[in-house]
C-alpha positions as CSV (number, residue, x, y, z in Angstrom):
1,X,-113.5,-48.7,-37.8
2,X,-114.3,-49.3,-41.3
3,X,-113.3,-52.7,-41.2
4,X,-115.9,-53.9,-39.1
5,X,-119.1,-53.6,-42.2
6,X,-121.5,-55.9,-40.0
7,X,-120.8,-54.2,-36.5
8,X,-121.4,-51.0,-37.3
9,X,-124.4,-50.7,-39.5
10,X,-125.8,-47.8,-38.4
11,X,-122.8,-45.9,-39.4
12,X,-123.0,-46.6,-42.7
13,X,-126.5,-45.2,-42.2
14,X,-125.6,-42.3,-40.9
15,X,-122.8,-42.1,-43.6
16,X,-125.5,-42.2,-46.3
17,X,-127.3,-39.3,-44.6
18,X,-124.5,-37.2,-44.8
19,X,-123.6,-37.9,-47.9
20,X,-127.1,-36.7,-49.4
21,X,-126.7,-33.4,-47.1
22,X,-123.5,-33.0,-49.0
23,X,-124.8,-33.6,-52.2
24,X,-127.3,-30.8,-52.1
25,X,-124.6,-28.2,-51.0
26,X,-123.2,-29.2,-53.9
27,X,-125.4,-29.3,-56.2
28,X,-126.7,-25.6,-55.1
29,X,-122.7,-24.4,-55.6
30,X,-121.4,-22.7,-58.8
31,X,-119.9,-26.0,-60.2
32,X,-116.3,-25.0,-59.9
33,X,-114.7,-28.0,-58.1
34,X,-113.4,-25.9,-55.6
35,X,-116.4,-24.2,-54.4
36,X,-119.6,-24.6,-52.0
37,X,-117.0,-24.3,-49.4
38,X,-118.8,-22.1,-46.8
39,X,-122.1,-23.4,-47.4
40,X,-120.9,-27.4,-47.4
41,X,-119.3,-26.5,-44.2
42,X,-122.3,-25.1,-42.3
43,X,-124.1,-28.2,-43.2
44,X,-121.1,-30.3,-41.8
45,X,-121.2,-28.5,-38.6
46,X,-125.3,-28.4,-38.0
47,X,-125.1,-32.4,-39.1
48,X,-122.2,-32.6,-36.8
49,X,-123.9,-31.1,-33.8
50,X,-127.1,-32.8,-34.6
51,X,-125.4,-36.4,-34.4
52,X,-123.5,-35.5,-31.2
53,X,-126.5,-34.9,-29.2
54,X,-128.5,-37.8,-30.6
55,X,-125.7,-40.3,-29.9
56,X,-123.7,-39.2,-27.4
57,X,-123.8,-42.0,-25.3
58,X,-122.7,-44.3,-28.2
59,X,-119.2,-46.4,-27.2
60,X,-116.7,-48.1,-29.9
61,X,-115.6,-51.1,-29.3
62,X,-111.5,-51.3,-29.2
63,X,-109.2,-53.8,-30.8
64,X,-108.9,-56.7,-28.7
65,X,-110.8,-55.4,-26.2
66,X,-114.1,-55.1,-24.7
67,X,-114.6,-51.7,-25.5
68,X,-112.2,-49.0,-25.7
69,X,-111.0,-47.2,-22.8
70,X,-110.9,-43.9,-24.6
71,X,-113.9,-41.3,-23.9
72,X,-117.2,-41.8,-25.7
73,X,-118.1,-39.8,-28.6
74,X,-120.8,-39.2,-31.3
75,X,-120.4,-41.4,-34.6
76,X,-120.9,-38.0,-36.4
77,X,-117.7,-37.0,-35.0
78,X,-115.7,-39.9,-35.4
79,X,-115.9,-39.6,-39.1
80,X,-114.4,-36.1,-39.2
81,X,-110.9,-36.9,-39.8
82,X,-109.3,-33.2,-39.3
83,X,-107.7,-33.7,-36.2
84,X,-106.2,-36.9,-36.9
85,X,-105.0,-35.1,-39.9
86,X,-103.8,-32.2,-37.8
87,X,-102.2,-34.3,-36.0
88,X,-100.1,-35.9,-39.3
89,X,-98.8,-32.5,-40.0
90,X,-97.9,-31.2,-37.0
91,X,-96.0,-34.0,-35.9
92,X,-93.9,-35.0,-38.6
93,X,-91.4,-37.9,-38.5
94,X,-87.6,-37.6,-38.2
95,X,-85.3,-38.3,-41.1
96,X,-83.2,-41.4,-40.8
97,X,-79.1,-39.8,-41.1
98,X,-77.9,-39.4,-44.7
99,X,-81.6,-40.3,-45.7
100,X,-83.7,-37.1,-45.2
101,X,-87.2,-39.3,-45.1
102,X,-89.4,-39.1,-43.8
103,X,-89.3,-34.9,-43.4
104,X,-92.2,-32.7,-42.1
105,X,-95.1,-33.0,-44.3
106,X,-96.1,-28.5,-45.8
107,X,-97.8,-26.5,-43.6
108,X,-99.9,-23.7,-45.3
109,X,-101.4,-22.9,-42.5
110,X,-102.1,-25.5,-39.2
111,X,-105.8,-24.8,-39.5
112,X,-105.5,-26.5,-43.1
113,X,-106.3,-30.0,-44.0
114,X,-106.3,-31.1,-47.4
115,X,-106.1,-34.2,-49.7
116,X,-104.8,-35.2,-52.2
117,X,-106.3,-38.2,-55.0
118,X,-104.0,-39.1,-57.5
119,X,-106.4,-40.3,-60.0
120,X,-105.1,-41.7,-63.5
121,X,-106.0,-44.8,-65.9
122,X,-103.7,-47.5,-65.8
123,X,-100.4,-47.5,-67.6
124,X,-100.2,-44.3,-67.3
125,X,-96.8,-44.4,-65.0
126,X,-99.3,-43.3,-62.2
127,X,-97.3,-45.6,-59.8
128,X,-94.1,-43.3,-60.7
129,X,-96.8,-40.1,-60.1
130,X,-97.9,-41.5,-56.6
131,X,-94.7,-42.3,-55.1
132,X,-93.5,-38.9,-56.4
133,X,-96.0,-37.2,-54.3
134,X,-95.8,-39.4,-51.5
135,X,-92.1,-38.2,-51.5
136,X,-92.8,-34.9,-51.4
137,X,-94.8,-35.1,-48.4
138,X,-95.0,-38.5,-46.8
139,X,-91.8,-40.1,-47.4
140,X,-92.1,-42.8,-45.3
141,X,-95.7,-43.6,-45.7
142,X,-97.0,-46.9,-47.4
143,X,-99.3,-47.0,-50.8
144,X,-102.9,-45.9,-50.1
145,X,-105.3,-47.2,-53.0
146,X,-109.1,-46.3,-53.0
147,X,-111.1,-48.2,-55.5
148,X,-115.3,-47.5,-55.0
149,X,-114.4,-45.7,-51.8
150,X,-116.3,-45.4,-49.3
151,X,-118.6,-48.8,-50.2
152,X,-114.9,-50.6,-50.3
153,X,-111.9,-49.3,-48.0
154,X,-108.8,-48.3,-49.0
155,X,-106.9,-50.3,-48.5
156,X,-102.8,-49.2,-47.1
157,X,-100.1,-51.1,-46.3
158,X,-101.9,-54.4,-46.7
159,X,-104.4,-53.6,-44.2
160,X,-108.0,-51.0,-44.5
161,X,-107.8,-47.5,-43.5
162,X,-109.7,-44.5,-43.6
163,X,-108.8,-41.2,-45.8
164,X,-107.7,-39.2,-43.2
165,X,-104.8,-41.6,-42.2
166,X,-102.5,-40.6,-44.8
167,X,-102.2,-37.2,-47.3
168,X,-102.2,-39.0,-50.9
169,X,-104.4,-42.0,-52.3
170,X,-103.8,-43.2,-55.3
171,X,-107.2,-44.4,-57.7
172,X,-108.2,-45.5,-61.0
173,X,-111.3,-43.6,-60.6
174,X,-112.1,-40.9,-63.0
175,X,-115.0,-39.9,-61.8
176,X,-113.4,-36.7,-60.3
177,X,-116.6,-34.3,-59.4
178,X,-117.9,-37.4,-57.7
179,X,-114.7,-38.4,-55.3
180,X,-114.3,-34.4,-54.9
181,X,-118.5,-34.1,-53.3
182,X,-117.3,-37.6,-51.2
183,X,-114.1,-35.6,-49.8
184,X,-114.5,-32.1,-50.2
185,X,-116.9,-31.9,-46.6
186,X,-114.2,-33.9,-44.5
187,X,-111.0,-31.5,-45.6
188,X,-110.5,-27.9,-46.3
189,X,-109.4,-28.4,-49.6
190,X,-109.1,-31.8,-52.0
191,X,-106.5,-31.7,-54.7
192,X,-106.7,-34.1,-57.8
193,X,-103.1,-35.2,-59.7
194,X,-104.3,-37.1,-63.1
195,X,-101.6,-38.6,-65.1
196,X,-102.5,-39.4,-68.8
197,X,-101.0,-41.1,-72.1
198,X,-101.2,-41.0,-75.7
199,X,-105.0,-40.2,-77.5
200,X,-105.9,-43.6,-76.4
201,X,-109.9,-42.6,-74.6
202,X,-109.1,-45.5,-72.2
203,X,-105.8,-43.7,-71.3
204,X,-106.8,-40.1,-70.9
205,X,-109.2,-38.3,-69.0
206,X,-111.9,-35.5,-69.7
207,X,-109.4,-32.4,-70.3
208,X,-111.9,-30.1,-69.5
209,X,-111.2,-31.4,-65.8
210,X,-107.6,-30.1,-66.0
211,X,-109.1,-26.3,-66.5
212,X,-109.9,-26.7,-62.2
213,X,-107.1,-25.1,-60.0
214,X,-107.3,-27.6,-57.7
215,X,-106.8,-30.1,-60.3
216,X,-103.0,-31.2,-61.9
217,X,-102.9,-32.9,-65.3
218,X,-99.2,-35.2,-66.4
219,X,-99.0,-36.1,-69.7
220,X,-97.1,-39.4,-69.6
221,X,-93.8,-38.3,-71.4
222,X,-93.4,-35.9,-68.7
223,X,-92.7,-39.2,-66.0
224,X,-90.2,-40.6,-67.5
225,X,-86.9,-41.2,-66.8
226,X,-83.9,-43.7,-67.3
227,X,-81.2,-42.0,-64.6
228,X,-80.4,-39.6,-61.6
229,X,-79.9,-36.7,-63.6
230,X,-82.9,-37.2,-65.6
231,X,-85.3,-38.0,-62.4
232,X,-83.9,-35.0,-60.6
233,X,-84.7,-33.1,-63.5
234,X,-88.1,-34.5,-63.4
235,X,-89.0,-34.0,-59.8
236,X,-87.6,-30.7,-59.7
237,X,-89.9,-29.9,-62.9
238,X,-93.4,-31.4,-62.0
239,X,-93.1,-29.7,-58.5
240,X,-92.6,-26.8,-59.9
241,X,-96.0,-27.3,-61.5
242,X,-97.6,-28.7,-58.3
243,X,-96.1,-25.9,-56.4
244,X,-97.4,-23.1,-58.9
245,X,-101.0,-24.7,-59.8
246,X,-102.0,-25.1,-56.0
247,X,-100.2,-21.9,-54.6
248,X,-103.4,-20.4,-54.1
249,X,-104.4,-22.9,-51.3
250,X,-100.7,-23.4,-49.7
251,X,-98.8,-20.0,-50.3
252,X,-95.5,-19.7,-52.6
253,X,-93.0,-21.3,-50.0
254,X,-94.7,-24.9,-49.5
255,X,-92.4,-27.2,-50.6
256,X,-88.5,-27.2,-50.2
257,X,-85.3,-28.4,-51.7
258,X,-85.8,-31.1,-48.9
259,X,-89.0,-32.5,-50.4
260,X,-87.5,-32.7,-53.4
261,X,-84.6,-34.8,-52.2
262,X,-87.1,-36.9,-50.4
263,X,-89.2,-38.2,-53.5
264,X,-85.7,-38.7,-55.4
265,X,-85.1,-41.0,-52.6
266,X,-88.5,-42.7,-52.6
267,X,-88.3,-42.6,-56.2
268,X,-85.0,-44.4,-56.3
269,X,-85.8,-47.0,-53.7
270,X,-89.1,-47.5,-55.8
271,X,-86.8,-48.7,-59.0
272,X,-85.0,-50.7,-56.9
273,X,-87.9,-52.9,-55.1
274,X,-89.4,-52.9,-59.0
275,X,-86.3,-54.5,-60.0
276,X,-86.2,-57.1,-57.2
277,X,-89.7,-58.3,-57.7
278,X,-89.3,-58.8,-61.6
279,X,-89.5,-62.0,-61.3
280,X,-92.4,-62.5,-59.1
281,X,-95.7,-63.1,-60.0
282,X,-98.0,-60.4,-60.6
283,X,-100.1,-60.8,-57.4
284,X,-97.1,-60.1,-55.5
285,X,-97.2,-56.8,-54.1
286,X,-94.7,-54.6,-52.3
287,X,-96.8,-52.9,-50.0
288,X,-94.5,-49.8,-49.3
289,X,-94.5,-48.4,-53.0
290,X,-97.4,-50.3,-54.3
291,X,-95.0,-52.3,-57.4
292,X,-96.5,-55.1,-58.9
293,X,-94.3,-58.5,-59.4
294,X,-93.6,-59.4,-63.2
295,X,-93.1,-56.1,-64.6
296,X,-90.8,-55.3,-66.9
297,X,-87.7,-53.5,-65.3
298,X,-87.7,-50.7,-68.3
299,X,-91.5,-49.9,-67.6
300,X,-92.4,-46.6,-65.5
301,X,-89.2,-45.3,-66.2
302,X,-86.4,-48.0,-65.0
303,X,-82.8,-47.9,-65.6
304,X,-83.1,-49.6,-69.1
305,X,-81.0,-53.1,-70.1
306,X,-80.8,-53.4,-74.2
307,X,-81.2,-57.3,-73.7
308,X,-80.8,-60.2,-71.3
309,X,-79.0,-62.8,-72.7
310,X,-80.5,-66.3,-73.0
311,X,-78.9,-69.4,-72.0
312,X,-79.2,-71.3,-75.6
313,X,-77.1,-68.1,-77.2
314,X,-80.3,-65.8,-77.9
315,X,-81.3,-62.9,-75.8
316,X,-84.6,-60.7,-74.9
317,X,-84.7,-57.4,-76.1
318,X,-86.9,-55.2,-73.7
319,X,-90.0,-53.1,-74.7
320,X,-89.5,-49.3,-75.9
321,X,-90.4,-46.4,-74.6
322,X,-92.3,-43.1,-75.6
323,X,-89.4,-40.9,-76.5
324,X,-89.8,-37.4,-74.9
325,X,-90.3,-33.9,-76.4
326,X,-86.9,-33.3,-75.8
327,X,-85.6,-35.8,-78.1
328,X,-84.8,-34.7,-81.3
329,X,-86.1,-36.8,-84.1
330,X,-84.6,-38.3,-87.5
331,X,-85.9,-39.9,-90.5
332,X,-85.3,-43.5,-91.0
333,X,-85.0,-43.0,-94.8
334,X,-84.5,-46.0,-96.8
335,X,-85.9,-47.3,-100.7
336,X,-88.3,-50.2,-100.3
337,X,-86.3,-53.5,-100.1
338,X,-83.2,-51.8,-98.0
339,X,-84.4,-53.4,-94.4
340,X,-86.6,-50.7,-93.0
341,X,-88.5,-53.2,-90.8
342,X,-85.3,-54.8,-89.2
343,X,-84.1,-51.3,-89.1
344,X,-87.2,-49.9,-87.6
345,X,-86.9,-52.7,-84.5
346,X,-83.2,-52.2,-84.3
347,X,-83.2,-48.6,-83.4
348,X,-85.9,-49.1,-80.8
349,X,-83.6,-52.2,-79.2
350,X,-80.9,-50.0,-79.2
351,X,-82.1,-46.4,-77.8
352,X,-85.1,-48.2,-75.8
353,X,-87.6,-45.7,-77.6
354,X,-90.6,-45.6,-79.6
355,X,-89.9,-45.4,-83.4
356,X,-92.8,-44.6,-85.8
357,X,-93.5,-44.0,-89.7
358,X,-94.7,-41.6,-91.9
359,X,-98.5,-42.9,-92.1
360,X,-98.3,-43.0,-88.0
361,X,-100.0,-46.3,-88.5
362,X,-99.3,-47.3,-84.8
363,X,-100.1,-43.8,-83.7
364,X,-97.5,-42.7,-81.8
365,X,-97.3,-39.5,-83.9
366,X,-94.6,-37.0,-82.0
367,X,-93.5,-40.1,-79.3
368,X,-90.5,-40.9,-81.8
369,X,-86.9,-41.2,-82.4
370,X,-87.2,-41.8,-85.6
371,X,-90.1,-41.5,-88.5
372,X,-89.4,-44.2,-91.1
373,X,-90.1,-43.2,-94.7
374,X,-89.4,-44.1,-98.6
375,X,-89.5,-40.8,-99.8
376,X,-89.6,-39.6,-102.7
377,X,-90.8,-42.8,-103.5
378,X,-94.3,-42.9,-104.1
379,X,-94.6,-45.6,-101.2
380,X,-93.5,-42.6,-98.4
381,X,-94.5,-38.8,-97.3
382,X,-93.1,-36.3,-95.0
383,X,-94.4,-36.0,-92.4
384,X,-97.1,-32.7,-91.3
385,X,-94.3,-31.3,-88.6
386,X,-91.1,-32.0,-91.2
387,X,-90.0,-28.8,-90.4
388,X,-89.3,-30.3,-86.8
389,X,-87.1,-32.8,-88.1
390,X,-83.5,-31.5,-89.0
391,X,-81.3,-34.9,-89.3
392,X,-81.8,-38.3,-91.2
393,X,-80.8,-41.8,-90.9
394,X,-80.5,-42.9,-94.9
395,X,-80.6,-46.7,-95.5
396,X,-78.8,-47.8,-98.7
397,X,-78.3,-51.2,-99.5
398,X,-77.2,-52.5,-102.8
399,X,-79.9,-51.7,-106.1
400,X,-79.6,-55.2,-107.2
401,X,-80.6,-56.6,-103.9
402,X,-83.0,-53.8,-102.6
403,X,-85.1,-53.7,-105.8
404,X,-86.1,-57.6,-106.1
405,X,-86.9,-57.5,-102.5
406,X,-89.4,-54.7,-103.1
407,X,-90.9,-57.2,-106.0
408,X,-91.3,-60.0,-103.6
409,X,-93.3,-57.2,-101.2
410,X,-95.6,-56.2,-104.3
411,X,-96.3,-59.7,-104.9
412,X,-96.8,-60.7,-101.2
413,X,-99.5,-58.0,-101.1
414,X,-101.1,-58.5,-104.6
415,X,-101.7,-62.3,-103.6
416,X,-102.9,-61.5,-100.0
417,X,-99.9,-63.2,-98.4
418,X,-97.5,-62.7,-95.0
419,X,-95.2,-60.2,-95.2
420,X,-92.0,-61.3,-95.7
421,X,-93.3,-64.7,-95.9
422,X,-91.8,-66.0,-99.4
423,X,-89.7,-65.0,-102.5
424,X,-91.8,-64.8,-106.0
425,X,-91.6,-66.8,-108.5
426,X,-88.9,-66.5,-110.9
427,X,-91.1,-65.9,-114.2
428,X,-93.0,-63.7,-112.4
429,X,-90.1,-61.5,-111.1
430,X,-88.4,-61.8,-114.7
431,X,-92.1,-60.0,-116.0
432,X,-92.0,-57.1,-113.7
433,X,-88.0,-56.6,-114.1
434,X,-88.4,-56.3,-117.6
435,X,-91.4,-53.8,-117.6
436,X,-89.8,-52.0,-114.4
437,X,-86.5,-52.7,-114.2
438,X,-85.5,-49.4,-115.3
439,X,-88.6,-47.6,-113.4
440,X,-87.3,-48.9,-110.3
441,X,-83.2,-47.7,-110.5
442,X,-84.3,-44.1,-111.8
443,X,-86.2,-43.7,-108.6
444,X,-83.7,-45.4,-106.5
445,X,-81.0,-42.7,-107.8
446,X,-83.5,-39.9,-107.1
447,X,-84.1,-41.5,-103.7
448,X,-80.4,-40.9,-103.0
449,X,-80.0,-37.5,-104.6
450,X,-83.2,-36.2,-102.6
451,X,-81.6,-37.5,-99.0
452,X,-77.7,-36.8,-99.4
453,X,-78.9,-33.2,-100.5
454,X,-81.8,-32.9,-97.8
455,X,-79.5,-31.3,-94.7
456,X,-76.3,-30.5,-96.6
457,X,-76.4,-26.5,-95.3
458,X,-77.4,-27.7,-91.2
């Protein structure tokens, strides 16, 4: 029905008019997201009844046909989606054999309908997020995206659709109080899944938001995964949450081992069509889990390669990710000169994780492996959380070597050069040796003492 803009005008009308009714039940309510609910729904039903008198009479016309040869009915009622809802969750799908998709969707009650808007900024692994819950309780449903619903249709399995065809929607939208007054009158209850990275502003969303019960807030971290074990650990986790922070609405009991085997499933097929399409372009689209072509097979938590080996002898090494809370951290220690940088990029090449440094200049602060550092040098710091940290990595690389390399970075930086763009000159070098020579290998030993004594008694 939404399709069709220009034929049905006057719907859109009548849309409008609702909306403003709604509005003003809303406005009137205590502000809680989850509220105005007796007071919204009286002014659904008197619109409702209102509509259905006026227009009656009023046919829709059927796809590829004249009109449709089912009975007439009001426009008012054809945009209350609860029994095509009801109909979703009484009537669930059957699992294909050793597949278990496609399993009844939760039943809190069969006079419940509800919603649910996963609503996150991009790059925010809210693909992983969507599919997740899609598992849980449509496992065999296609991708639903909204984007300035209802001006624009969401749009599902390459074709428009209206909200009540499917139980999750997936949006960019952070508008939350808005899409909740838009939804709130057509279901008993909307919930709101937000899924958030880093202290980016363009990545996060209002936190104050995630103080709603009817609201779930992801940090990033908490989507990631890199195999089975670690993305049955994660489903069986974040439902937990979604089980516990909705209870109220659905009861203790809503969702079972089943659901839980049904998102790995989804989950796992998701990696697998993400892996397929890396080489498309980006305007491809797999409809069924909403991937993108051209993505990199590590992001949203893929099984992770270290490189992919190039045909003139070099190779691609693929882009890090945020290391979890769970994994513990290390200094990098090293004196300048000893190959923190190249050791810095190795580690993240190898482990496939974020590495930072004691200044946090690229502000990953916690999302580490490893925090690289010169201290006790006067170039490095421990870090505010040391007490965190209970095991180093200690670079050493020959005095003789490691403190001319350090000149050449004094001197790149005092003449506003590249780093690591050219050695010093010679007569410039032999003027800071003799001045610092001696300087430089007293701290160098103390560098050593300080790190081979740091963790002796752990």
């Amino acid at each position: 029905l939404m399709n069709r803009w220009s034929r049905h005008q006057r719907l859109l009308n009548i849309l409008a008019g609702y909306h403003r009714v709604v509005n003003k039940a809303y406005l009137e309510a205590t502000g809680m997201l989850e509220g105005a609910e007796e007071e919204s729904r009286n002014q659904q039903q008197q619109f409702q009844q209102k509509q259905q008198h006026q227009q009656s009479q009023t046919r829709i016309d059927g796809v590829g046909n004249e009109q449709s040869q089912s009975p007439p009915q009001s426009e008012a009622a054809i945009i209350n989606p609860q029994p095509q809802l009801q109909d979703v969750v009484n009537n669930p799908q059957s699992p294909p054999p050793q597949q278990s998709e496609g399993a009844s969707m939760p039943q809190p009650s069969p006079k419940k309908n509800f919603h649910i808007i996963q609503a996150s900024p991009p790059h925010t692994a809210s693909t992983v997020a969507t599919n997740w819950l899609m598992g849980l309780l449509q496992p065999n449903a296609d991708f639903a995206f909204m984007e300035n619903w209802p001006e624009v249709p969401i749009r599902q399995g390459g074709v428009d659709t209206t909200i009540d065809s499917h139980v999750v929607t997936k949006t960019h939208d952070l508008d939350l109080l808005s899409l909740y007054k838009k939804t709130r009158p057509i279901f008993d209850e909307v919930f709101f899944v937000v899924s958030f990275r880093g202290d980016d502003p363009s990545t996060r969303v209002n936190e104050e938001l995630c103080q709603f019960k009817n609201v779930l807030c992801i940090e990033y971290e908490e989507l990631i995964f890199t195999n089975r074990k670690e993305l049955e650990e994660m489903i069986h986790r974040l439902t937990g949450k979604l089980k516990q922070r909705f209870e109220f609405f659905f009861g203790p009991d809503w969702l079972r081992d089943q659901d839980e085997l049904n998102a790995r499933y989804r989950l796992e097929k998701m990696a697998k069509t993400k892996t397929e399409m890396t080489n498309e372009t980006h305007d491809k689209i797999d409809t069924k889990f909403g991937v993108h072509g051209g993505q990199r097979i590590d992001n949203d938590n893929q099984h992770r390669r270290l490189s992919v080996a190039l045909p003139d002898g070099g190779c691609e090494i693929t882009w890090p990710q945020p290391a979890k809370a769970s994994v513990q951290k290390a200094y990098a220690a090293s004196y300048p000169g000893c190959g923190a940088r190249m050791s810095w990029n190795l580690i993240e090449a190898l482990t496939g994780l974020w590495t930072g440094d004691d200044w946090d200049n690229n502000h990953r602060g916690k999302r580490v492996v490893t925090v690289k550092t010169h201290f006790p040098h006067d170039a490095g710091h421990l870090v505010e959380w040391d007490d965190e940290i209970n095991r180093a990595l200690v670079i050493i690389r020959n005095p003789m070597s490691a403190i001319p390399s350090f000149f050449n970075h004094i001197y790149e930086m005092k003449n506003h050069l590249p780093v690591h763009s050219q050695r010093a000159p010679v007569e410039a070098w032999v003027e800071w040796r003799d001045s610092m020579a001696a300087i430089q290998i007293s701290r160098f030993e103390k560098f050593v003492d300080y790190w081979m004594e740091r963790f002796q008694d752990m």
